[in-house]
Structures are given as C-alpha cells and as structure tokens.
C-alpha positions in Angstrom: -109.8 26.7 104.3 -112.3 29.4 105.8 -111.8 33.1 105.6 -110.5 33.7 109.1 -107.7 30.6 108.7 -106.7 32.5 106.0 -106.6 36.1 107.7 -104.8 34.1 110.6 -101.9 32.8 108.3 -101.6 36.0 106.8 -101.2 37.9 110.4 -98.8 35.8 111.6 -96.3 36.2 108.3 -97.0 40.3 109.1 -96.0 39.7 112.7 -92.7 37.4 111.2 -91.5 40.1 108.7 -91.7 42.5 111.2 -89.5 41.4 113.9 -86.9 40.5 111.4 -87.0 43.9 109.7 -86.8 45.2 113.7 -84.2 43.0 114.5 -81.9 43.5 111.0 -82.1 48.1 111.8 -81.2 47.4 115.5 -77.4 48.9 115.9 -74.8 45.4 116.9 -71.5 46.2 118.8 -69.0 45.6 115.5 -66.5 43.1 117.3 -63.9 44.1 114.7 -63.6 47.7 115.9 -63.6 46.4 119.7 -60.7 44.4 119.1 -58.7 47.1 117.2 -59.1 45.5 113.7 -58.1 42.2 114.7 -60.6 39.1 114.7 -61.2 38.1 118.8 -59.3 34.9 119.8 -55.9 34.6 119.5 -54.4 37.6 117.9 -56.8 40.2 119.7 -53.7 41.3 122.4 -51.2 43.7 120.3 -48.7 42.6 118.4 -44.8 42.8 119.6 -42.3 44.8 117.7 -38.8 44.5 117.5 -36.9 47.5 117.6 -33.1 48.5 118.1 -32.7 51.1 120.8 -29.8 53.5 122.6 -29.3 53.9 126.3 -28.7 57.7 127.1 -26.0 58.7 128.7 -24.0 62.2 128.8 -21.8 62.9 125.4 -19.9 65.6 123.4 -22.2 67.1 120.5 -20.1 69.4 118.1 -22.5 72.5 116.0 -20.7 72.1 112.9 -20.9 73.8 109.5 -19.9 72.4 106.4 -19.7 74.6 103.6 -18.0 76.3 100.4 -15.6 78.8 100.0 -12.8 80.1 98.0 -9.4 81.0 98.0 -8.4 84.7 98.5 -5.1 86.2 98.2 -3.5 88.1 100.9 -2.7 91.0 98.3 -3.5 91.2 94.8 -3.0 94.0 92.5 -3.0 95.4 89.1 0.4 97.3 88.4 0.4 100.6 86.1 2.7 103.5 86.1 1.7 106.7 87.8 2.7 108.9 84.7 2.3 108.4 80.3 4.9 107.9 78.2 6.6 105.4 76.1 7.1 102.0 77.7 11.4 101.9 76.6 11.8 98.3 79.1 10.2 95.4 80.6 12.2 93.2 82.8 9.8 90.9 84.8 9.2 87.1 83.2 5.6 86.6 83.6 4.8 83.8 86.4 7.8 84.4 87.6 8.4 85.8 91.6 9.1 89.2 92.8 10.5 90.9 95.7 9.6 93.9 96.9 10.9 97.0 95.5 12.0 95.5 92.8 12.0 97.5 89.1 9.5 95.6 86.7 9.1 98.2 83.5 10.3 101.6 82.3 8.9 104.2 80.1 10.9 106.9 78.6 12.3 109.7 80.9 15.2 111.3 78.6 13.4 114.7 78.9 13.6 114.3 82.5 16.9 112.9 82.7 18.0 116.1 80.8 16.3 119.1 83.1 17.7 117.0 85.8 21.3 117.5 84.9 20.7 121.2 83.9 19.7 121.6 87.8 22.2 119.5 89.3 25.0 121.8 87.1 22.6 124.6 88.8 23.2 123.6 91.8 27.2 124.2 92.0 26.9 127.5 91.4 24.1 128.0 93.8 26.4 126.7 96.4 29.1 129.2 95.4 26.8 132.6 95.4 26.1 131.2 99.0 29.5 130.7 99.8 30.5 134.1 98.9 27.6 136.0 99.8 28.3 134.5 103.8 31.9 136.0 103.5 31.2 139.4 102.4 28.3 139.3 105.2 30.8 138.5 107.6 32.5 141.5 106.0 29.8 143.3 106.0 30.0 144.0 102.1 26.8 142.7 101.6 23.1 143.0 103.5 22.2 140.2 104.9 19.0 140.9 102.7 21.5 139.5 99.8 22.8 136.5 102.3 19.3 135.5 102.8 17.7 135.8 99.2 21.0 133.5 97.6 19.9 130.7 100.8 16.8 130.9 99.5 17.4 130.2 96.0 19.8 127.3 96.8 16.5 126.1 98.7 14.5 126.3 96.3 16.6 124.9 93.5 17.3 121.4 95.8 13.2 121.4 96.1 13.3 121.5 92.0 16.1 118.8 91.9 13.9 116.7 94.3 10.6 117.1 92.4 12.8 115.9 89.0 13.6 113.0 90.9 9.9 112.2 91.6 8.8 112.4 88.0 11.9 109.7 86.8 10.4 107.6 89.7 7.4 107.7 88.3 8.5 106.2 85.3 9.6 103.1 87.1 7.1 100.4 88.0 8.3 98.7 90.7 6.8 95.7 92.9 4.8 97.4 95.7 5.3 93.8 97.6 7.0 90.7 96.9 4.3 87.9 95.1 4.1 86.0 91.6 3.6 88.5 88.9 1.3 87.3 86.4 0.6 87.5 82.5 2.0 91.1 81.1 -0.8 93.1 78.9 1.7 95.7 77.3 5.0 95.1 75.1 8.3 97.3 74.8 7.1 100.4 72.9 3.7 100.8 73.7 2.3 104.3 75.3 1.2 103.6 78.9 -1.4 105.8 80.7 -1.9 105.3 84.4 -5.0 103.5 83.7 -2.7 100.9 81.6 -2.7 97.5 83.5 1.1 96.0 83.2 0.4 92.8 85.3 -1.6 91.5 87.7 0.6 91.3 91.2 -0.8 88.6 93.8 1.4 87.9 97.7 0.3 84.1 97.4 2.1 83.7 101.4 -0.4 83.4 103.1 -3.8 82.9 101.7 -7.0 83.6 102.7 -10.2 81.1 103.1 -13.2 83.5 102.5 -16.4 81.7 103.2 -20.3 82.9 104.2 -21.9 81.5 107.0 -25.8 81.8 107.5 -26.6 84.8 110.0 -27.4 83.4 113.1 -23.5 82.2 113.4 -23.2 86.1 113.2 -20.8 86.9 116.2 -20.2 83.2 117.1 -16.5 83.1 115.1 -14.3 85.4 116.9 -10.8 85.4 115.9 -8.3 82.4 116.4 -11.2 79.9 115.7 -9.7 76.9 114.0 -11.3 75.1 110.8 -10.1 72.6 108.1 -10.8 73.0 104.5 -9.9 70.8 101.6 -9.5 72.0 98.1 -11.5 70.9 95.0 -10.0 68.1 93.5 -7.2 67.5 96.6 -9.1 65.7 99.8 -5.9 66.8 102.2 -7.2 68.2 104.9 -5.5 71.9 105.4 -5.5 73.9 108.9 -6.5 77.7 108.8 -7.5 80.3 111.5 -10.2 82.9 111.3 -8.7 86.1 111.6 -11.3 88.3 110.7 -15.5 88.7 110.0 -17.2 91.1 108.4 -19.5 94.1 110.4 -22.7 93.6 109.1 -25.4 90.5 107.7 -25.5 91.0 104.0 -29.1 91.8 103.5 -29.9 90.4 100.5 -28.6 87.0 100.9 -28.7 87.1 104.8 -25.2 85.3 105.3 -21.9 86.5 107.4 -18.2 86.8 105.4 -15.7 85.2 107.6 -12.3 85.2 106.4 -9.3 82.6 107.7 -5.9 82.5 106.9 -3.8 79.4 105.8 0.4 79.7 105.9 0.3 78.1 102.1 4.2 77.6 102.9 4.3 75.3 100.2 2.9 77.2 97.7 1.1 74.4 96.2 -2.6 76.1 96.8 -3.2 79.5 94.4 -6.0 82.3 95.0 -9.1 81.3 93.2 -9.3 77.6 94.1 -12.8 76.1 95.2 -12.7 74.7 98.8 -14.9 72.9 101.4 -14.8 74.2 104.7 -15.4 72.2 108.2 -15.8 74.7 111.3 -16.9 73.9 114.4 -19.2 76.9 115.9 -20.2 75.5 119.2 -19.0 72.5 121.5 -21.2 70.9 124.3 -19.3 68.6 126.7 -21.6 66.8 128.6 -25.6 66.7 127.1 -28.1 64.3 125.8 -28.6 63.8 122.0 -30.9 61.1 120.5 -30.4 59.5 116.6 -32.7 62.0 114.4 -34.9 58.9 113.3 -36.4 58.5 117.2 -37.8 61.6 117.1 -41.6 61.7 116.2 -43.4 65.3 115.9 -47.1 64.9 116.2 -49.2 68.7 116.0 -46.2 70.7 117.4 -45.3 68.3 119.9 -41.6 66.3 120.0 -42.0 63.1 121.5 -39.5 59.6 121.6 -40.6 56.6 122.5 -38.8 54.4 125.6 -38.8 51.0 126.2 -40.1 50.5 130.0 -40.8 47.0 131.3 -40.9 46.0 127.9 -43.7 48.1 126.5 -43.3 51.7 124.4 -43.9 54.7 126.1 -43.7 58.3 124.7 -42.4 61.3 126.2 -42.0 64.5 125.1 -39.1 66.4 124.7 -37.9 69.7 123.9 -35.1 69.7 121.0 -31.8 71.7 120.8 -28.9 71.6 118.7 -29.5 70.0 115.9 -26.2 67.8 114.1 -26.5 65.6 111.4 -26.9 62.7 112.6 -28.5 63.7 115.9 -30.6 66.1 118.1 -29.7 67.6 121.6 -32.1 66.8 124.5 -32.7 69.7 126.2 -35.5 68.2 129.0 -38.1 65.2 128.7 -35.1 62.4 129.2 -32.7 61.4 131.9 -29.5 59.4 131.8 -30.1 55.7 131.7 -33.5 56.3 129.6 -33.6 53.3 126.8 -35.3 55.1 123.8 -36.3 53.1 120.7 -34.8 54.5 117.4 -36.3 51.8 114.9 -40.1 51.4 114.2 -41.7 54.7 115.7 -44.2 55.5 113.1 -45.4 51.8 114.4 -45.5 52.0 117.5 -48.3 52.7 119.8 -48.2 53.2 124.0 -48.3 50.4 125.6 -47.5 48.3 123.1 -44.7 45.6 123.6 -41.6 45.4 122.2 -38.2 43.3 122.3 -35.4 45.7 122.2 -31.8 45.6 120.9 -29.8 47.6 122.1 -26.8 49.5 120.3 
C-alpha cells in the first residue's frame, strides 16, 4: 500500500467521524414532549375521566354560625345586710326557692327596738300638746307662734319614728326578687358587715344564652332573631331569642356579645352550663351554590370546570357566601350549567370526560 492509498483511507474515516459527530449535536423534535408525555400511536389523544357532577339550578343557602356559649342568669346576686351587727336568725334552706320580699336573716336590733318605743310613747303626748295648743288658739290664749312650734315638733318626732323604722329594716335581709338561694357563708351568731356575703341569690326563669360572634356579624342580629342551642352533655335542641347585643367590637378579641333569652320553664337548665349555639345570620332564597370541592383557585383566579359536549371546560367565577358544605355563585354560571365536582386537580380543557350526575 503506497503513501497516498494510505492518506486516502485515512481522509475518508476524517470525513465519516465528522458527519456523525454533525449529525449526533444537531437538535431532533423529542416526540415525547409533542405528544404530551405519551408514546405516539394509540394512547397519544387524552385520556377520559370519569367524574360525578351537579346541574345548577336556583336553591336556599343559609349563613350559619355554629358556636359556644354559656348560660347566664337573668339576675344573680350576692345578698348582705346594709348595716353590722350580730347575725340573731337565719331562716332560708340553702338550694331552696324564694319569693320576693321574703325575710331570709336577721341581726340584732334590740337597741333599736328600744328607742323605737321611747318615740312611739313620745308621740302620744306630742299629739296632746297639739291638741291643746289648737284649742287655746282658737281661744286665743296662746300665739299661734306656740300652735306652730308644737306642729312642728309632732313633725319632727314622726320623721324620728320613721328613720327608727329604717335602721330595724336594715337589719332584715330580705330577697330583692324571687330565685334559688344558694349555699349560706355565715351561721347564727356571727357579726355581719355590709361587705359580708350571706348567699348567692340567682332568678333562674328565664335564662340567658350569652355567646360572641366574630365582628363582621356586628349589627346583623337585631332583636327577635331566633337560634337553637343544645347544652353540654344534653343534645335536645332548645329554642331562644336574641334580645339584646352589645354597643361596641371588643377590641382585643375582635368578637360581638349577643345575648338570647330561653323561658327555662322547666327549670331543668341552670346558669353556668356549657352550650352550642346554631344561629342563622343570613338567608338567600333563590342563588347558585356549587360543592366546595369544584372550586379550583389558580393565582387569584376562582374557576369550575363544566362538562360541555362531553369535554371540561373552566370558567371563572366570583365566590360569595361561603357554608360548609358549599359556596354561593355570585356570576361566571347560569342555571342548567353541569359543573364537575370530582377530579378537578386532573382535569385539563378540553379534555373528555363521562359524567354522573348527582
């Protein structure tokens, strides 16, 4: 083999390597990513879902709030005498009920008892320097200067008699309204002060539901607003009414107090108890509302899908009241609109589906 055969053999296997190496950095259409990720041929066209779906039409969608509370009594307070002394009788049972008015503990009042009769024998002879003093006027035996000045001592000796009579009923503690009067704190014989607690006093007919609701409800519970409430550990469902809210959002924990009352006829239900309430804040009669599980948020945007000639499409949507179970459609859908609620984080536009409809 001669030099140039050689150089000739050598040239062409340059030229070879070349057009390989050419060939092998050339970009080639990837016929994977063409086809979505699936291999051409059979399974290149998408692949069918099946998905459940409802058909909108106009319903009633309820705003309601479910949430704790407590019992509250309609009075409630702590009894003590409005004078000291000796505590001489008790004659409440404790638990037991109480009417109005009626006497519930003593303390001594003999010193009082005693200047009271001293005045009261005052007061005969009072009556009889008046007596006489208008005869001689009539006379003219006496001034009326005299007349006068004995009225005015009667006067003023019925204004000591009455101010007596306060201080002795000042040593009576009697029920300011009728309720259940609870444990007593003092015993026969003990000194009392006014800042001595005797009982606690609580009207348990009716009761109040006392509850917080978060602060953009704030003005939306006027009075005469029905609820239901069950208690901890008793799953009847109880009727009350809201009968009052407070003035202001609490600041701090940016909630509203709204308080109900409930008849507690009964009497089976005392202040204190734990209890769930259900109110309804807001009612629409006729609106759209969609399953929470169609709705698919993308960057800010709401969108369902519907099922139209067999194939997903999204729309977007703008949201209102929110339940628990489902979301107020405020525009984007129209009555008769089939929207899928199953498989929506699958789905794609266009794609097909086979729908069953709830």
């Amino acid at each position: 083999m001669n030099k140039y055969t050689k150089w000739g053999i050598v040239g062409v296997v340059v030229v070879g390597l070349s057009i390989v190496g050419y060939n092998s950095l050339m970009p080639h259409e990837n016929e994977e990513l063409k086809t979505g990720g699936v291999p051409s041929g059979k399974g290149r066209q998408s692949k069918t879902l099946n998905v459940r779906a409802v058909v909108m039409g106009e319903q009633e969608l309820t705003d309601g709030i479910f949430i704790s509370g407590s019992l509250v009594p309609d009075e409630e307070v702590n009894l003590s005498f409005e004078t000291s002394g000796k505590i001489t009788d008790i004659y409440f049972k404790e638990g037991a009920h109480v009417e109005r008015g009626q006497l519930l503990a003593k303390i001594n009042d003999a010193p009082l008892q005693a200047e009271l009769r001293k005045k009261e024998a005052q007061l005969k002879l009072m009556h009889d320097r008046v007596y006489r003093a208008k005869a001689l006027l009539e006379k003219e035996a006496v001034s009326k200067e005299a007349f006068q000045e004995a009225e005015a001592n009667l006067t003023a000796l019925k204004a000591e008699i009455d101010g007596v009579k306060a201080q002795i009923a000042q040593t009576e503690l009697r029920a300011p309204f009728s309720g259940v009067i609870g444990l007593r704190q003092v015993s026969v014989g003990a000194y009392a002060t006014t800042s001595t607690a005797v009982a606690m006093l609580t009207k348990m007919t009716p009761l109040k539901v006392e509850f917080s609701v978060p602060e953009r409800y704030a003005g939306t519970l006027p009075a005469g607003t029905d609820l239901t409430f069950t208690a901890e550990g008793d799953l009847t469902p109880r009727s009350a009414k809201v009968y009052a809210s407070d003035s202001r959002v609490d600041p701090e924990t940016r909630t509203y107090t709204v308080r109900a009352l409930y008849p507690n006829t009964d009497g089976k239900l005392v202040p204190g108890r734990y209890v769930n309430v259900n109110l309804t804040t807001r009612k629409y009669d006729r609106t759209l509302a969609v399953p929470s599980e169609a709705i698919v948020s993308e960057m800010g945007i709401d969108k369902v899908f519907l099922c139209k000639n067999g194939k997903a499409e999204a729309v977007e949507i703008t949201k209102g009241l929110r339940t628990d179970a489902q979301v107020q459609v405020l525009r984007g859908l129209s009555i008769g609109d089939t929207v899928i609620v199953s498989g929506t984080m699958q789905l794609r536009q266009g794609q097909p589906v086979v729908v069953k409809v709830e």
